[in-house]
C-alpha positions as CSV (number, residue, x, y, z in Angstrom):
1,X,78.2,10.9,-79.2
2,X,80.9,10.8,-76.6
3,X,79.2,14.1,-74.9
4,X,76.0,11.9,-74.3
5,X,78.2,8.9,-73.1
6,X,79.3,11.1,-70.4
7,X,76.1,12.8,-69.1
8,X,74.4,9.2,-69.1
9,X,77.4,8.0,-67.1
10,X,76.7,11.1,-64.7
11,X,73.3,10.8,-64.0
12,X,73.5,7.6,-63.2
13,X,76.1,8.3,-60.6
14,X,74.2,11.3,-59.3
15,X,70.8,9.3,-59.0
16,X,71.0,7.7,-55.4
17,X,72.2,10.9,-53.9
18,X,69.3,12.7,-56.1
19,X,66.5,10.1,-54.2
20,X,68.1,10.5,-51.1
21,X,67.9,14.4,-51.2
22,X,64.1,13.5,-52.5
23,X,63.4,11.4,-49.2
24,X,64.7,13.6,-47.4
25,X,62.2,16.8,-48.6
26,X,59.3,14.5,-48.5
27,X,57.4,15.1,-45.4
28,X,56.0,12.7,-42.5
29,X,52.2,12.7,-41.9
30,X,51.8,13.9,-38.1
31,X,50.9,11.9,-35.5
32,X,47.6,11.7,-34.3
33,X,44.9,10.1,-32.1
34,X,41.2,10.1,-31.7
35,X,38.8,7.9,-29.2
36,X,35.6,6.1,-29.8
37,X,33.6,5.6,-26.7
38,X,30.8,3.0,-26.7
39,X,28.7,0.1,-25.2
40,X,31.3,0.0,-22.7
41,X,34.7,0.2,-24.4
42,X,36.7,3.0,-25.4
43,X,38.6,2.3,-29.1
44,X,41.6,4.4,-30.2
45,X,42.3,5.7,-34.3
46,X,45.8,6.3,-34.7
47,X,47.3,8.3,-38.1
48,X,51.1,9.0,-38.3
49,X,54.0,7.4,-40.0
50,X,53.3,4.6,-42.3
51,X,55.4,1.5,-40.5
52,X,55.8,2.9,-37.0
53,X,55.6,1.4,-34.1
54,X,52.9,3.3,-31.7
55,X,53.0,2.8,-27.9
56,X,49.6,3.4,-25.7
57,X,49.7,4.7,-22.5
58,X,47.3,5.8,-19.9
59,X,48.2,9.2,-17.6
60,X,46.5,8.1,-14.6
61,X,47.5,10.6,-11.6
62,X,50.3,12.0,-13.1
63,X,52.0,9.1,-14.5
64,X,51.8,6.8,-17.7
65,X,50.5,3.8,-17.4
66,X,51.5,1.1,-20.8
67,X,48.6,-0.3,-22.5
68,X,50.0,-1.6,-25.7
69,X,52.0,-0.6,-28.5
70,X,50.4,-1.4,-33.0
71,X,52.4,-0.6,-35.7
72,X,51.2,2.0,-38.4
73,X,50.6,-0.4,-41.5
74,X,49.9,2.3,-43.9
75,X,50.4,5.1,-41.7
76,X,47.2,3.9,-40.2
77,X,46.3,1.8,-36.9
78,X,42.8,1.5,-34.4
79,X,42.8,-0.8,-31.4
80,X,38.7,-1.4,-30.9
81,X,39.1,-2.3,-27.3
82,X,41.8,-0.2,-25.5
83,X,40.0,0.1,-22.2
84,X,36.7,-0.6,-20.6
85,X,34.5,2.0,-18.9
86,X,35.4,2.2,-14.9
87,X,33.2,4.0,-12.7
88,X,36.0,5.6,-10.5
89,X,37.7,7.6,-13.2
90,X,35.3,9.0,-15.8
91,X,37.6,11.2,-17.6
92,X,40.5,9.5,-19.3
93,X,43.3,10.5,-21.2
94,X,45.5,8.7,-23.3
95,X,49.2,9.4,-25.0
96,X,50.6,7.5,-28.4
97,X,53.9,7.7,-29.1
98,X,56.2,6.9,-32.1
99,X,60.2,7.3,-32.6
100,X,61.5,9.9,-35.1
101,X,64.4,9.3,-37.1
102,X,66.6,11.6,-35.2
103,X,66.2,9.5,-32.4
104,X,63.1,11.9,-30.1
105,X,59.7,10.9,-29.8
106,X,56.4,12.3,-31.5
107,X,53.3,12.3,-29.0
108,X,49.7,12.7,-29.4
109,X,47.1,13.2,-26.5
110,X,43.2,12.0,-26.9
111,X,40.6,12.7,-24.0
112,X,37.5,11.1,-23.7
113,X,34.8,11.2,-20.4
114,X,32.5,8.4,-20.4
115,X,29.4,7.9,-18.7
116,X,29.1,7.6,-14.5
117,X,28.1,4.4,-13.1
118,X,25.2,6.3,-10.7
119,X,22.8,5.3,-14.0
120,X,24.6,2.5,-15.7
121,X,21.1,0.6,-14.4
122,X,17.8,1.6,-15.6
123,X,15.2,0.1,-13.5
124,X,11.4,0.4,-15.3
125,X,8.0,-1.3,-13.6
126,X,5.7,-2.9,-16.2
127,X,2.9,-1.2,-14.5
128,X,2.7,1.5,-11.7
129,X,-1.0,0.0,-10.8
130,X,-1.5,-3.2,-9.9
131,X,-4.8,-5.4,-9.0
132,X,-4.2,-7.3,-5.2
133,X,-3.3,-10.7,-6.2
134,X,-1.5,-9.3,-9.7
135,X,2.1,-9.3,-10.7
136,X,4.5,-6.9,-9.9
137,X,7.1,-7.0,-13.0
138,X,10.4,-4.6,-13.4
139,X,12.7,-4.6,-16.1
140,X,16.9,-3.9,-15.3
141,X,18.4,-2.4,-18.3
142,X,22.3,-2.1,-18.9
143,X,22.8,1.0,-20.4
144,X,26.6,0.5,-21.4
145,X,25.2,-2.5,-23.5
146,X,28.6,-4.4,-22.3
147,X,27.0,-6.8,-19.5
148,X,28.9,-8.4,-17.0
149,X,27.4,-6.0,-13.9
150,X,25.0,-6.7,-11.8
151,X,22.1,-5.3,-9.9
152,X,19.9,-6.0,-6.6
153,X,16.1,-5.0,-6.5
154,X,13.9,-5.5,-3.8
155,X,10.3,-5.0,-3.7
156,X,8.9,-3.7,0.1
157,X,5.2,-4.7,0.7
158,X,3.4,-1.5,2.1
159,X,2.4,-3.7,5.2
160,X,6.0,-3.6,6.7
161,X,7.0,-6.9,6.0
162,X,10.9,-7.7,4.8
163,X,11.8,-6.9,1.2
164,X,12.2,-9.3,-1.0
165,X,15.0,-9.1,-3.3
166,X,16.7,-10.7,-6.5
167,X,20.1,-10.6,-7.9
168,X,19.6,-9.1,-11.7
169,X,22.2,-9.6,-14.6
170,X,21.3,-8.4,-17.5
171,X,23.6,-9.0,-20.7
172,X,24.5,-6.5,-23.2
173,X,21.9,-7.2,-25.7
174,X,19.2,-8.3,-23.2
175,X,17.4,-7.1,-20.2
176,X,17.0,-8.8,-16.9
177,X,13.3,-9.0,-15.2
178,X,12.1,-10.1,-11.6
179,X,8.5,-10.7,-10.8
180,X,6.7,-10.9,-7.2
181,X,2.7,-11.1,-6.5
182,X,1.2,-8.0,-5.0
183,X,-0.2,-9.7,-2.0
184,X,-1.4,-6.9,0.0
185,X,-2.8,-3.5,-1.1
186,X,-1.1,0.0,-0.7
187,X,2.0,1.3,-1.9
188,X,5.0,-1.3,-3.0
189,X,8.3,0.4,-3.2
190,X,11.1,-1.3,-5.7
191,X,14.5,0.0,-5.0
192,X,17.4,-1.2,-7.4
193,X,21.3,-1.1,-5.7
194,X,24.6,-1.9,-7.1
195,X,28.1,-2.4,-5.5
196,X,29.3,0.8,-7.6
197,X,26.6,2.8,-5.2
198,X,24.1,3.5,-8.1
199,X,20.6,4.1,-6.0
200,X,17.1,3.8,-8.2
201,X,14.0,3.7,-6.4
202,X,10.2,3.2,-8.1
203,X,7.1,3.0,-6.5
204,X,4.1,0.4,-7.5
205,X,0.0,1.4,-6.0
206,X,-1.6,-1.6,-5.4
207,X,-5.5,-1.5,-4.9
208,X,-7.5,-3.9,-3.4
209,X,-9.9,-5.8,-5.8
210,X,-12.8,-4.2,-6.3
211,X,-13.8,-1.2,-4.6
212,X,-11.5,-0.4,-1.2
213,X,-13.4,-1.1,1.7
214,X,-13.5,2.0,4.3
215,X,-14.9,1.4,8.1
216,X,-15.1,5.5,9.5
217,X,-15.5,4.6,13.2
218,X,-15.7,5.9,16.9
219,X,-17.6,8.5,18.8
220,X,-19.6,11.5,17.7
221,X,-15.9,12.9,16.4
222,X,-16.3,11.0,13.7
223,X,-19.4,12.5,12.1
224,X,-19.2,14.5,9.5
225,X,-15.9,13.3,8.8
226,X,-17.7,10.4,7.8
227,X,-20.0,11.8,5.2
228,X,-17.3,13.9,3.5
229,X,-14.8,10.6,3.2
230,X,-18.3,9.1,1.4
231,X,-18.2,11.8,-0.7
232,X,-14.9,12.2,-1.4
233,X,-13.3,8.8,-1.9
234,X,-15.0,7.6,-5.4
235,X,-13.3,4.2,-5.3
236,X,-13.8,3.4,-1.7
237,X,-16.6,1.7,-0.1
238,X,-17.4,3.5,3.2
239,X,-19.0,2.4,6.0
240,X,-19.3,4.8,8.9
241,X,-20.1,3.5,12.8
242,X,-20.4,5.8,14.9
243,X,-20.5,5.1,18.6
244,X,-21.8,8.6,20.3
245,X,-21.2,9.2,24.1
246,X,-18.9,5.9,24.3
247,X,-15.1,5.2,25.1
248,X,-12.1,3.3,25.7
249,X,-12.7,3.7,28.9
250,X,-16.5,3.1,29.5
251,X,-16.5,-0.7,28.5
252,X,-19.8,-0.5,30.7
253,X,-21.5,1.4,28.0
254,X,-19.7,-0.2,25.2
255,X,-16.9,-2.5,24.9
256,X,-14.8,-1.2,22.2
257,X,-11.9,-3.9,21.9
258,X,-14.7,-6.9,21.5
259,X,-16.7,-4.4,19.0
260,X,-13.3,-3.6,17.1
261,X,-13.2,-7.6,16.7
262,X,-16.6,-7.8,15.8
263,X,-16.0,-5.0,13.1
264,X,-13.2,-6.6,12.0
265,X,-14.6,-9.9,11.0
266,X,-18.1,-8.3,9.5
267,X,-16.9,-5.8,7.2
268,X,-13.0,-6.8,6.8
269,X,-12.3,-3.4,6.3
270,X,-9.3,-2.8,4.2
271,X,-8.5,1.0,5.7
272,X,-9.8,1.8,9.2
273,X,-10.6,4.9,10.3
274,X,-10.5,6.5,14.4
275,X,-11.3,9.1,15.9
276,X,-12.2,8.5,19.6
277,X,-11.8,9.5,23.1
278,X,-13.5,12.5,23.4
279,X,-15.7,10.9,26.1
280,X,-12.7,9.2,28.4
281,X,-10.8,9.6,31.6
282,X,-13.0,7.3,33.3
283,X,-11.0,5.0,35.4
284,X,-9.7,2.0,34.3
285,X,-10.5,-1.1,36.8
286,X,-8.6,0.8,39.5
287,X,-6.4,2.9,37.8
288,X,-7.8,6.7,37.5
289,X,-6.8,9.0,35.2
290,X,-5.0,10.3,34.1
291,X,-1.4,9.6,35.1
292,X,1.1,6.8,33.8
293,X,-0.8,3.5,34.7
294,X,-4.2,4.5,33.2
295,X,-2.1,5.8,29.8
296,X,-0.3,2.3,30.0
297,X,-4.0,0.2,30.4
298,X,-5.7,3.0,27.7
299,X,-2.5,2.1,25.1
300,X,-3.6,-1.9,26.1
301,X,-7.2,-1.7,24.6
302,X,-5.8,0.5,22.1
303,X,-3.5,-1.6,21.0
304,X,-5.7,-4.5,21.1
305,X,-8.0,-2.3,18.9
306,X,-5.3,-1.5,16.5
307,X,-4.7,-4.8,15.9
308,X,-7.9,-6.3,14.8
309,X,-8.6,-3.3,12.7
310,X,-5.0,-4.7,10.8
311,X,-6.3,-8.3,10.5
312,X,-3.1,-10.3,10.3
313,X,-1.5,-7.6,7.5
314,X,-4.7,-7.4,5.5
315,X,-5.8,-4.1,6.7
316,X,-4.4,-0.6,7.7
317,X,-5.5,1.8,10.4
318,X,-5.5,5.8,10.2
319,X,-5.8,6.8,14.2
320,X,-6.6,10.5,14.5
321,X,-5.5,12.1,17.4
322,X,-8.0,14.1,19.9
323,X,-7.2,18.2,18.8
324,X,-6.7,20.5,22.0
325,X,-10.3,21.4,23.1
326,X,-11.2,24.5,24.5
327,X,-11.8,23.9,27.8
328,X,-9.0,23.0,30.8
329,X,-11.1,20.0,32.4
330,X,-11.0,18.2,29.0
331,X,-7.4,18.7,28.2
332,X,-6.0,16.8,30.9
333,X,-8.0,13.9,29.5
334,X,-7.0,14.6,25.8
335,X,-3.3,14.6,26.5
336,X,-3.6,11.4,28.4
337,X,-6.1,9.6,25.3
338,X,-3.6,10.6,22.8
339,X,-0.4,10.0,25.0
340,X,-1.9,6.3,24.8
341,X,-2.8,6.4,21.2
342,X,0.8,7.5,20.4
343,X,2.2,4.3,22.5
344,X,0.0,1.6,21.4
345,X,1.2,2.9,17.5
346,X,4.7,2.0,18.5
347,X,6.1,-1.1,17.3
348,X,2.7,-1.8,15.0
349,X,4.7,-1.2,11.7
350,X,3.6,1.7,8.9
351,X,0.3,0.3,8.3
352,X,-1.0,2.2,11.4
353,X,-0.7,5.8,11.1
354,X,-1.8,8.9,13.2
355,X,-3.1,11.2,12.1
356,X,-2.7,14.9,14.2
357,X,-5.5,17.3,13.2
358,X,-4.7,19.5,16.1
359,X,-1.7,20.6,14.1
360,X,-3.3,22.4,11.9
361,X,-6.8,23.1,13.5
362,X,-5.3,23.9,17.0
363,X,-1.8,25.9,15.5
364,X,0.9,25.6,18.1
365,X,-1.4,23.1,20.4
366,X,-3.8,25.9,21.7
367,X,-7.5,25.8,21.0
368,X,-8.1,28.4,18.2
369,X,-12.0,28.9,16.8
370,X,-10.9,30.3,13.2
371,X,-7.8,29.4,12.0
372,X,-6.7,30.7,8.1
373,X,-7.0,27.6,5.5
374,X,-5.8,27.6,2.5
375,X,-6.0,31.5,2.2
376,X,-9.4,31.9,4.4
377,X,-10.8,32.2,7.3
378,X,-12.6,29.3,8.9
379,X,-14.2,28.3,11.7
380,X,-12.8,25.0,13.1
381,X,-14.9,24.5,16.4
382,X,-18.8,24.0,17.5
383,X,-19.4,25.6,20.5
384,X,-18.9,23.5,22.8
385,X,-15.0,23.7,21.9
386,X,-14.5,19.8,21.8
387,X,-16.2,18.9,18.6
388,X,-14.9,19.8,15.2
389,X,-17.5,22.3,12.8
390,X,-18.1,21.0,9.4
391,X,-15.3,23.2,8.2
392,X,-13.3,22.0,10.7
393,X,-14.0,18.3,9.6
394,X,-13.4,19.1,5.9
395,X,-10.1,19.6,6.7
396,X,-9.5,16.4,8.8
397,X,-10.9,15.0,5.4
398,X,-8.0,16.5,3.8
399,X,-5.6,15.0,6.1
400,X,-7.2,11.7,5.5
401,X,-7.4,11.5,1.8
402,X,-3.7,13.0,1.8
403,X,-2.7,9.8,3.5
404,X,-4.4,7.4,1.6
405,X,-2.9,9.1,-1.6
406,X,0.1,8.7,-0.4
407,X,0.1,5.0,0.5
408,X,-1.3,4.3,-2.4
409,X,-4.7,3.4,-1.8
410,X,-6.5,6.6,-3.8
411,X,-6.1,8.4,-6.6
């Protein structure tokens, strides 16, 4: 009995030093971190010892910037907004430290690269075709899903006009939307911009109502490319007047700038084909070709021309220029016509374009009779080294329908 006294008496002086020894052997979970990167934020779970207090720092070019410091409540802690995406530094890297008993510090790193801001907007058009007098709609899309950024989009009419922009602020849950009307016909481009540089650009075709409404005019250059645009263009309306043995210059024969008016107002033409001059270098009141003041007084009628073919923005003009012709008495005149041509184009805004068939038909601006197309050999020129052959025209076609397509106005 006394023995037992004793031994109960000793363990109970041996017990604190027994659970000391215990606490001492039992060990610490580790410290750790992880990140959780989404809708705009970046989170941070934290494991290590239960009742720490963690600090939160950022390196940021070779330092440590503070955050903010949790403590481990059950060896456990997450902070669900540590730091917001930023467009200038997409790779981040945090560090959590804790204090150890001894007095050092345990660390733990956690990486994490979030997404670039050169697509944080996603720009979408309702429709790419639209009707003339139809709505032009885009959608602007944050794809962080945390809102508060912005977005400009503009919408550029095909006939040259100023843009016309909105300021879009779409929230994290909902999209933003601008509308405009598609007041003219061709090819509307939407281009989305935001102050972190992010560049989007879309395109919209617009097509006239109805069918599109072609006038293939000028002198006997123009035939056969007048048929073949006919046959070719399934959703235009073509009209071909064809003028042969008259100019710019021979108003005494036939005055083109009142017929280009009269043209204008009878068949209100939305695209306008040229192809004219074959037959100038006569003078010009006075003036005789072909130096600087007849050029200056060709671009004048020209340019008069040019512009009722437009009608007030309604219309566009494809000009083709004259290709070199065989002979040296005509080129003189040739260089001068389309010198002019090129002039009276300037300053008349995209919806007149030219069009240089010699470029392909005359290689290197020298007359050729065959050229190689498209892996063949054709023959380009009639005889008489002015005119183009049917094959020769085919390919003026080509140039033609290229531009349409890529204004929008064909398929």
């Amino acid at each position: 009995m006394h023995r037992l006294r004793l031994l109960a008496i000793a363990l109970l002086v041996a017990a604190p030093a027994l659970a000391a020894a215990a606490a001492a052997q039992t060990p610490t979970t580790p410290l750790s971190a992880d990140t959780v990167s989404e809708n705009g934020w970046i989170a941070l779970r934290i494991t290590g010892p239960a009742g720490a207090q963690a600090a939160i720092g950022e390196r940021v070019d070779g330092a440590i910037v503070p955050l903010t410091s949790v403590a481990l409540a059950g060896g456990r802690a997450e902070v669900p907004r540590l730091a917001a995406w930023q467009c200038d530094r997409t790779l981040r890297r945090f560090v959590v430290t804790t204090p150890n008993p001894d007095g050092t510090l345990a660390s733990a790193d956690a990486a994490v690269r979030t997404p670039s801001c050169s697509r944080r907007m996603r720009l979408t058009v309702a429709s790419s075709r639209v009707r003339t007098g139809g709505t032009i709609t885009v959608r602007v899309e944050d794809a962080w899903h945390a809102g508060g950024a912005s977005a400009r989009v503009c919408a550029r009419p095909p006939r040259g006009a100023g843009a016309r922009c909105r300021v879009l602020r779409p929230s994290a849950a909902q999209p933003a939307t601008a509308s405009w009307r598609a007041s003219s016909a061709g090819l509307w481009r939407i281009r989305l911009t935001t102050a972190d540089g992010q560049r989007s650009d879309r395109t919209v075709r617009v097509s006239p109502p109805g069918r599109v409404r072609l006038l293939a005019t000028g002198d006997s250059m123009i035939q056969i490319i007048d048929s073949d645009l006919s046959a070719r263009l399934e959703n235009a309306a073509v009209r071909s007047d064809a003028r042969i043995s008259t100019g710019i210059s021979k108003p005494f024969m036939l005055d083109w700038v009142k017929l280009a008016r009269r043209q204008a107002a009878s068949s209100r033409p939305d695209v306008t084909v040229v192809f004219l001059g074959a037959n100038d270098g006569f003078p010009i009141g006075d003036v005789a070709c072909c130096g600087k003041p007849w050029i200056d007084a060709y671009a004048g009628r020209v340019r008069a021309m040019m512009r009722s073919y437009l009608r007030d923005g309604e219309g566009r003009v494809y000009w083709l220029l004259l290709p070199p012709p065989g002979k040296e008495s005509f080129a003189r005149v040739f260089r001068s016509v389309n010198g002019a041509i090129r002039l009276a184009a300037r300053g008349q805004g995209p919806r007149v374009r030219l069009i240089d068939v010699g470029k392909v038909v005359a290689p290197g601006g020298h007359f050729r009779r065959t050229i190689t197309y498209k892996g063949r050999t054709v023959v380009v020129r009639q005889d008489d080294q002015v005119h183009l052959s049917t094959a020769g025209a085919a390919i003026a076609t080509d140039l033609i329908v290229a531009a349409l397509r890529r204004d929008g106005l064909t398929r």
